[in-house]
C-alpha positions as CSV (number, residue, x, y, z in Angstrom):
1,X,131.0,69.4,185.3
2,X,127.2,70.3,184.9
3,X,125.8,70.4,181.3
4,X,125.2,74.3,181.9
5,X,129.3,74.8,182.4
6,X,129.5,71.9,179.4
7,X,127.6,74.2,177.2
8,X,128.9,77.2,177.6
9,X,132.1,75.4,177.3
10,X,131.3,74.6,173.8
11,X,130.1,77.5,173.0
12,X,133.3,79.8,173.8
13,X,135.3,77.3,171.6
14,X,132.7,77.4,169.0
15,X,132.9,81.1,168.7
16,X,136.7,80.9,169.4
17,X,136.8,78.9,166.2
18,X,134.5,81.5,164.0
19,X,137.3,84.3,164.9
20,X,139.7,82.3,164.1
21,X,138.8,81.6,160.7
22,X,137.4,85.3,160.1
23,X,141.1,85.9,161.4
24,X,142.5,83.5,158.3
25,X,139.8,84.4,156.0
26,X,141.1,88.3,156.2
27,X,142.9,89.8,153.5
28,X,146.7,91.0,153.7
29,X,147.0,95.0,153.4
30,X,149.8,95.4,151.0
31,X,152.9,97.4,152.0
32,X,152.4,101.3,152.6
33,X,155.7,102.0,150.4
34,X,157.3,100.8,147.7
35,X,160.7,98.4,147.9
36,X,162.6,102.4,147.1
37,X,161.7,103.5,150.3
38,X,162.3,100.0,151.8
39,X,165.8,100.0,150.7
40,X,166.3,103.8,151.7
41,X,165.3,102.9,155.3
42,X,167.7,100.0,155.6
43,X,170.8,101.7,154.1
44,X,174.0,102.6,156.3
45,X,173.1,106.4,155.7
46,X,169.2,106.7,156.7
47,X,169.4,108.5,159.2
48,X,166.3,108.3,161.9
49,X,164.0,111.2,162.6
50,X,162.2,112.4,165.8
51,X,158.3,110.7,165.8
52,X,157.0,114.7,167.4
53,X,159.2,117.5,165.0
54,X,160.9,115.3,162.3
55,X,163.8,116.4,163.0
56,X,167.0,114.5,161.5
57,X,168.8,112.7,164.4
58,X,172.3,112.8,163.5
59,X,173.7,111.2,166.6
60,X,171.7,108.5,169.0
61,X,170.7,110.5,171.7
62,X,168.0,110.2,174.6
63,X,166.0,113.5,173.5
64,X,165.5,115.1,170.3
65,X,167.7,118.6,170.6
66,X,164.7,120.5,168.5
67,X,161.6,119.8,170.3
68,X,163.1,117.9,173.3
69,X,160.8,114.7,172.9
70,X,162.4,111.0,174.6
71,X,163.5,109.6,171.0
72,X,166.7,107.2,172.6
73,X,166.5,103.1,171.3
74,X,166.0,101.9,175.0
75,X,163.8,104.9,176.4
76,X,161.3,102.9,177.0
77,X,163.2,100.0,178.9
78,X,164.8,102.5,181.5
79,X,162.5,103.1,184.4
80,X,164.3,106.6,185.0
81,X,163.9,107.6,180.9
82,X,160.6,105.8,180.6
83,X,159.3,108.8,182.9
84,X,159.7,111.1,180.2
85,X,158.2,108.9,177.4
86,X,155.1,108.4,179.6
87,X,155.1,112.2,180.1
88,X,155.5,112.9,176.7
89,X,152.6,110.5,175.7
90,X,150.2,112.2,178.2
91,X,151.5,115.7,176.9
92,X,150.1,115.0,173.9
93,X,147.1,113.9,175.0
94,X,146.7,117.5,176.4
95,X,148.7,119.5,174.3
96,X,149.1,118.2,170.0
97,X,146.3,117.1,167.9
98,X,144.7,113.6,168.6
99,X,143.6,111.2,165.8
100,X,140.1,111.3,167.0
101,X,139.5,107.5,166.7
102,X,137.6,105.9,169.4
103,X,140.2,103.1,170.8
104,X,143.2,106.3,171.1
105,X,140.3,108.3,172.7
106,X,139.2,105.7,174.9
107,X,143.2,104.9,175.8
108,X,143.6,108.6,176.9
109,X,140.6,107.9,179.1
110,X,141.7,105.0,180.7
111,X,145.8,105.8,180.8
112,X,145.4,108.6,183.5
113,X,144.1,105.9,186.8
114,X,147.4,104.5,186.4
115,X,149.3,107.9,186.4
116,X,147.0,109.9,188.2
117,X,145.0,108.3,190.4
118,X,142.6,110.6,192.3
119,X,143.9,113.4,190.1
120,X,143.0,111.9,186.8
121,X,139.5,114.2,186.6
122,X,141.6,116.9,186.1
123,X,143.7,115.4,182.8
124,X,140.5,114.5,181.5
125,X,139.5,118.2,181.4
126,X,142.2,119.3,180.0
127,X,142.5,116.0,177.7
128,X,138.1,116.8,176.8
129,X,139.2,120.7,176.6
130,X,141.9,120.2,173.9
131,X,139.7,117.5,171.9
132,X,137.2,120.2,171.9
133,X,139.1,122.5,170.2
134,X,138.7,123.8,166.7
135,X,141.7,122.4,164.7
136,X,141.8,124.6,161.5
137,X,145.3,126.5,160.9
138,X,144.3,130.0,160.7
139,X,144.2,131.5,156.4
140,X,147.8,133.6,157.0
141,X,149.4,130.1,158.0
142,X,148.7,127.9,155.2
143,X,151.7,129.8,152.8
144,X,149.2,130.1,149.6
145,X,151.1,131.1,146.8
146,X,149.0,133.3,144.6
């Protein structure tokens, strides 16, 4: 080993050791709901909802009968149902509102090379097109009471 790779060497676990203790420094973000709606969720009668419509899921099904979203427990385990959970994520990309945070953004970006291919050119103007988009509800839609 030269001194050049022993360096380096010490430097990565010198740095690997700062991120670890920023890591353990870091602060626990408390619970987003209160032990109520913890208990609510775990009880025999919650029932689960669809993550695209909110619709209550009475029964466990592989799609949501509302919106027709892949909602099953194992969708994403079964190569033939995991089609339409990867279809569904790269709907949305084109289709729904996006949190416009960099790391989704940049996931939308990269997702289509593996889907895609040559072809992914094409989602990313329609992905840029629907980013692009104003996202205010129209004054009629909001249901003001005056």
């Amino acid at each position: 080993m030269s001194i050049e790779s022993f360096i380096i060497l010490v430097g990565l676990i010198l740095v690997a050791i700062r991120v670890w203790t920023w890591f353990r420094a870091g602060t626990a973000r408390p619970d987003p709901w209160d032990s109520d709606v913890a208990y609510a969720i775990e009880e025999e009668s919650a029932e689960p909802l669809c993550y695209h419509c909110l619709a209550p899921q009475k029964q466990i099904r592989w799609f949501c009968p509302e919106c027709g979203t892949a909602v099953g427990p194992y969708n994403n385990y079964d190569p033939y149902l995991g089609v339409f959970s990867e279809g569904q994520l790269l709907r949305t990309g084109v289709l729904d509102q996006l949190p416009r945070r960099a790391l989704i953004i940049i996931g939308y970006v990269i997702l289509p090379f593996a889907f895609f291919a040559i072809f992914a050119p094409i989602y990313w103007y329609f992905l840029f097109r629907n980013l692009s988009q104003s996202r205010t509800p129209p004054i009629e839609s909001l249901n003001v009471q005056t």
